[in-house]
C-alpha positions in Angstrom: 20.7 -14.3 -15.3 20.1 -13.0 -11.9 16.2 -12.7 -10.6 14.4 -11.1 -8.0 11.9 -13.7 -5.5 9.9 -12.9 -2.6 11.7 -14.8 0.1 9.8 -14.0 3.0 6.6 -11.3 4.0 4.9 -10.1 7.3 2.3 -8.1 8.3 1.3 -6.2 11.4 -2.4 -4.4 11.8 -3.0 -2.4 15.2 -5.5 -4.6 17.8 -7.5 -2.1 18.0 -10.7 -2.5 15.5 -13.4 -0.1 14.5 -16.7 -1.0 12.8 -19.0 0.6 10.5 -21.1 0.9 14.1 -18.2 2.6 16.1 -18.3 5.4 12.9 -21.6 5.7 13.3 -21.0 7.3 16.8 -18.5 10.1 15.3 -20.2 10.7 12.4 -23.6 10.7 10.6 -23.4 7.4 8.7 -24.6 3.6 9.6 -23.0 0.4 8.2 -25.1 -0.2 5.2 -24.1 2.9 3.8 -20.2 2.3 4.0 -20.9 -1.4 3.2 -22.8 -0.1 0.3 -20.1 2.4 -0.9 -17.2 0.8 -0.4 -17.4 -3.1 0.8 -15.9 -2.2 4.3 -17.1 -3.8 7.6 -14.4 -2.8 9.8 -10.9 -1.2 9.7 -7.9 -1.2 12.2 -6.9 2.0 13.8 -3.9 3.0 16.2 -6.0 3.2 19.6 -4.6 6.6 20.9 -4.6 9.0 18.1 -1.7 10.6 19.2 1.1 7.9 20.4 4.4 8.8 20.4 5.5 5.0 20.7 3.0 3.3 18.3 4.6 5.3 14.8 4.4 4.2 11.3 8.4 2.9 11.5 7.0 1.1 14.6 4.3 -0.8 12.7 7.1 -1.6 9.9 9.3 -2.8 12.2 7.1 -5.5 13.6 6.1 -6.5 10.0 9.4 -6.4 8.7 10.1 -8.2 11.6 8.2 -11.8 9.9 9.6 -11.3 7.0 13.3 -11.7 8.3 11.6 -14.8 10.4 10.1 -16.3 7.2 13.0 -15.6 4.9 15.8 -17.1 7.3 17.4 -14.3 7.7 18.8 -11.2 10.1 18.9 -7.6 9.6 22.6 -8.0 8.7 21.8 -9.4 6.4 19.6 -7.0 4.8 21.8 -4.1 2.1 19.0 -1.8 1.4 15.2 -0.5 2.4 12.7 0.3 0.1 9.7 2.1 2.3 6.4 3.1 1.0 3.9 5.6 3.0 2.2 8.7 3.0 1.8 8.9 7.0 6.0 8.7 8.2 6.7 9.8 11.6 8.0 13.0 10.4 7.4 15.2 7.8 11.4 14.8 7.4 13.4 12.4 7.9 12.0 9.5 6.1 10.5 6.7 7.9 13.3 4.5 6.0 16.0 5.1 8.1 14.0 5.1 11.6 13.6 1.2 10.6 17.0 0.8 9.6 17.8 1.5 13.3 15.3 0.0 14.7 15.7 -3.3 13.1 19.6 -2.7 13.9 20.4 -3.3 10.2 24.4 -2.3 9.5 24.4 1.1 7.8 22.4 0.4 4.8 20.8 3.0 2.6 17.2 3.7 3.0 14.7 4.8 0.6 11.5 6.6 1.1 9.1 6.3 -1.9 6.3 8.8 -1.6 3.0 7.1 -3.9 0.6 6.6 -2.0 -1.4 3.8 -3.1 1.1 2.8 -5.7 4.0 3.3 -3.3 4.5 -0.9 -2.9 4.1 -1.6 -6.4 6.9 1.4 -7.5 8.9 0.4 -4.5 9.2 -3.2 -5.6 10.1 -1.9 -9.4 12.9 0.0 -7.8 14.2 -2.9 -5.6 13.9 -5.3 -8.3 16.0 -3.1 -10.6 18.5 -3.4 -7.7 18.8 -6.7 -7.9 18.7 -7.7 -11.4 21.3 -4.8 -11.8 23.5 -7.0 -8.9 23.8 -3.8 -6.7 22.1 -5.9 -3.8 21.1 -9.2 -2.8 18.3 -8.9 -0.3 16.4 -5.9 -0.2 13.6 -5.4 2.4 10.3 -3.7 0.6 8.1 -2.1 3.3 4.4 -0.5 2.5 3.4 1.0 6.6 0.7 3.4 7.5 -1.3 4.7 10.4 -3.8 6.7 8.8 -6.4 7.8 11.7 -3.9 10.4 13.5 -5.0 12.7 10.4 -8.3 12.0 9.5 -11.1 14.0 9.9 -14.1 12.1 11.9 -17.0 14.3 11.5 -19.9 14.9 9.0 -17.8 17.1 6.4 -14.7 14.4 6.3 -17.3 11.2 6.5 -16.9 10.6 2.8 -12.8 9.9 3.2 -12.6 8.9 7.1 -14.7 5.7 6.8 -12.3 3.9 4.2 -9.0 4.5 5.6 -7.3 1.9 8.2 -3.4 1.4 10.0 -1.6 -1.8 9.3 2.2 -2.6 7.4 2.9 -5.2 5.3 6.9 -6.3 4.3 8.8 -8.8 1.8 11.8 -9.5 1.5 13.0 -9.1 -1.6 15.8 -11.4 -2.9 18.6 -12.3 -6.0 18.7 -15.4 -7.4 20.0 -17.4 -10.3 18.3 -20.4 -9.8 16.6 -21.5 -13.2 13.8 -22.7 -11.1 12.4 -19.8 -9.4 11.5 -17.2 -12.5 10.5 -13.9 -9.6 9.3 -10.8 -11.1 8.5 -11.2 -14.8 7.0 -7.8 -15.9 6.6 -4.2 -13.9 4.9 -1.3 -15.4 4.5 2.4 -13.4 2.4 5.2 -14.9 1.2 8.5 -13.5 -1.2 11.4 -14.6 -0.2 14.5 -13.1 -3.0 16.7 -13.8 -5.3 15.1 -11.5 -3.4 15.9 -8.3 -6.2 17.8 -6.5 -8.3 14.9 -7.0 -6.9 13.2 -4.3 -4.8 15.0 -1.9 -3.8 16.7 1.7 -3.2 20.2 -0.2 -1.4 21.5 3.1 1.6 21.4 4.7 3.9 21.8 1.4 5.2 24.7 -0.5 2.1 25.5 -2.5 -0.3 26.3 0.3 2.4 27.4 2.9 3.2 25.9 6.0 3.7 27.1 10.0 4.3 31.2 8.8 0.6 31.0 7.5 -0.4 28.8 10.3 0.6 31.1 12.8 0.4 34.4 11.1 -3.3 33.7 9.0 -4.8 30.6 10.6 -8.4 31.8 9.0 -6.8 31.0 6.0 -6.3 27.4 6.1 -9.9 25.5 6.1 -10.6 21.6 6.8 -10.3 20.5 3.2 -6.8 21.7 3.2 -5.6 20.0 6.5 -7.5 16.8 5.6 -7.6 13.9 3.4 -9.8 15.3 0.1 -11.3 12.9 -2.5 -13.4 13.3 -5.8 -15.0 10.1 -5.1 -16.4 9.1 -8.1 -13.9 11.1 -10.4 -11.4 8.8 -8.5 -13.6 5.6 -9.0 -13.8 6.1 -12.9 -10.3 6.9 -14.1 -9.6 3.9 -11.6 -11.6 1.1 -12.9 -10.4 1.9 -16.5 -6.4 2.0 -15.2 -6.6 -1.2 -13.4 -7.0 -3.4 -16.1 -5.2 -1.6 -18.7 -2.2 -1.8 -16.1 -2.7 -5.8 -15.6 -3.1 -6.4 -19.5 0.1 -4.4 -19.9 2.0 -6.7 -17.7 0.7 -9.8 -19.0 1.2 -9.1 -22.4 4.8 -8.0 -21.5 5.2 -11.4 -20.0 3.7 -13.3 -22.8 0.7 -14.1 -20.6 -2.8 -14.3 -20.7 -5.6 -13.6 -17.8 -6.3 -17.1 -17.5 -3.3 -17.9 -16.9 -3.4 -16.0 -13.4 -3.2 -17.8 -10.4 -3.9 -14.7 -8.6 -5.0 -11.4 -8.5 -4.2 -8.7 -5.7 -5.6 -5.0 -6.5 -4.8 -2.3 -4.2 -7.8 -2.6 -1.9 -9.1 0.8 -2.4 -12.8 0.1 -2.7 -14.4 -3.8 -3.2 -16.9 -2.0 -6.0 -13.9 -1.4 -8.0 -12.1 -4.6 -7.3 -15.3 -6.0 -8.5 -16.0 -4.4 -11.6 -12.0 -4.6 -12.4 -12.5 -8.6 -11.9 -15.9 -8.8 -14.1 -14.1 -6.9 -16.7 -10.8 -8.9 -17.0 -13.1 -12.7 -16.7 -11.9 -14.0 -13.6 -13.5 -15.9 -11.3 -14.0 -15.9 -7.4 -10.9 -17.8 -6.6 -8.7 -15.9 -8.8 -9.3 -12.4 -6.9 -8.1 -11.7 -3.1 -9.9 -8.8 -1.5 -9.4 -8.4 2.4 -10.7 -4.5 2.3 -13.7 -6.1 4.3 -11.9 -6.2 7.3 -8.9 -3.8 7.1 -9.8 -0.6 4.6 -7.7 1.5 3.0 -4.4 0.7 3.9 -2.8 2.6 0.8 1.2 1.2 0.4 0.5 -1.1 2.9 -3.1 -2.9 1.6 -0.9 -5.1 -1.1 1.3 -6.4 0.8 -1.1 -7.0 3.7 -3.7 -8.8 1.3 -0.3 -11.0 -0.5 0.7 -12.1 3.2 -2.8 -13.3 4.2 -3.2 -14.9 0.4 0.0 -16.6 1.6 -0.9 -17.4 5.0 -4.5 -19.3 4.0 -2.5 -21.0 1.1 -4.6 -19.1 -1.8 -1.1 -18.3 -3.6 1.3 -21.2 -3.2 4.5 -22.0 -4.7 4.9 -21.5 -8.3 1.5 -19.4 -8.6 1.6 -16.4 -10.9 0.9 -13.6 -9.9 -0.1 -9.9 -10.6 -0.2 -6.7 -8.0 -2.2 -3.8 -9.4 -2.3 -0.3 -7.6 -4.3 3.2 -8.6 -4.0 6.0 -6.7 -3.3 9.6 -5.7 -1.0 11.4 -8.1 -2.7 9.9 -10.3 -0.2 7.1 -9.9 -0.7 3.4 -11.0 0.7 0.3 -12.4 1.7 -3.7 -11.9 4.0 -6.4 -10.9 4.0 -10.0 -12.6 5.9 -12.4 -10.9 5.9 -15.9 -10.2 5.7 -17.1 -6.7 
């Protein structure tokens, strides 16, 4: 029976760090009120807000980059990308194939999954189906994003702009029938339609026009349509009730039970509802990785930033199960099982 393991991961955040303080500067806020809020001390932001050579494929590229190290292998030896962001280079093509050449993979075929802070846990559903399917044999799962180019740093976008940071995070994603090594174990994906608005950049698609109105009625197109707009605590409740629901579904899918977790990596979206999400399911300090302290909101790129570092300080070792939760825009949400 053929499997899918995690054979190697990399991340890459920007040098570049801004604190609560920095904010302060731009804005009208101070750092116990986003600390308050949202658990965040600092986040890492592209320096230049404009940079034609520090793009979103860039940032994937160096991440993607450590996985290949880690996983012993080359970009030939990659057959397909799976990449995950809401911020590609352009608004078409996808940022998939800029990494295919940049890597210098052979011609591969390169997905762009568009889910926002779901978009790693559907992109390693639909690379895992790959695999067990036997279509490919290492696929390279990429979650990138550089999110301060289009935020909105003043008073009226404060709300949104202080959680948000840049940074990628990559696996490589692997076949194998090796009794040994049991991989992914349960995946569930969900989405609720009807909240859209709730979470959204309303312009720049079909519904609310694009350059003809810019050019032709500019007083038509106001700030909460060009920018990042979030119903906070709307967002926060339908969030804190999916999460669990999503890790119980895999868990129960996989014959498991919450204590048998080894770990547990929740899109870092807010540490409140990381918190509350951990209360809820029973599990303790050491069971939980949260890194949204130092980086944000990296949306497809905040799991598999947080799994690399879990790695990296040997909080998830070999043989450790596993479970990656997401919630997000759309409303899209849902879980991957797997053992390490």
């Amino acid at each position: 029976m053929i499997r899918s393991v995690i054979k190697g991961y990399g991340y890459y955040v920007p040098e570049n760090v801004v604190t609560n303080d920095d904010l302060s500067k731009l804005m009208t806020t101070n750092d116990e009120w986003i600390t308050e809020r949202t658990g965040i001390k600092e986040r890492r932001h592209r320096k230049n807000r404009i940079d034609s050579e520090e793009t979103t494929a860039v940032y994937a590229k160096r991440a993607s980059e450590k996985a290949l190290e880690k996983a012993g292998l080359t970009a030939k030896d990659i057959d397909f990308i799976v990449f995950a962001t809401l911020s590609p280079d352009y608004y078409f093509p996808g940022s998939g194939v800029l990494l295919q050449d940049l890597l210098g993979c052979d011609t591969i075929g390169a997905l762009d999954v568009r889910n926002q802070c779901s978009g790693f846990v559907y992109s390693l559903s639909v690379a895992d189906a790959f695999i067990k399917a036997g279509t490919y044999k290492n696929i390279l799962v990429v979650g990138a994003e550089i999110h301060s180019f289009g935020l909105d740093f003043s008073d009226e976008g404060r709300g949104v702009s202080v959680i948000f940071g840049d940074g990628a995070g990559a696996v490589i994603l692997s076949a194998t029938e090796d009794e040994n090594e049991e991989g992914i174990l349960a995946i569930n994906l969900h989405s609720e339609g009807k909240y859209a608005e709730e979470l959204a950049v309303k312009f720049g698609g079909t519904k609310y026009g694009w350059s003809d109105r810019l050019l032709t009625e500019p007083e038509a197109i106001s700030r909460d349509m060009l920018y990042p707009l979030m119903n906070g605590n709307f967002v926060f409740k339908h969030a804190v009730t999916r999460f669990p629901e999503s890790l119980m579904e895999a868990l129960n899918k996989a014959g498991k039970k919450p204590e048998d977790l080894d770990m547990f990596i929740p899109h870092q979206a807010n540490l409140r509802i990381s918190q509350f999400v951990q209360q809820k399911m029973g599990l303790p300090d050491e069971k939980v990785f949260n890194n949204i302290q130092k980086y944000g909101n990296t949306t497809a790129a905040s799991i598999p930033i947080a799994l690399c570092e879990a790695l990296d300080e040997g909080k998830v070792k070999k043989g450790d199960l596993v479970c990656l939760t997401a919630f997000g825009s759309g409303f899209t949400w849902g879980s991957v099982l797997f053992r390490y």
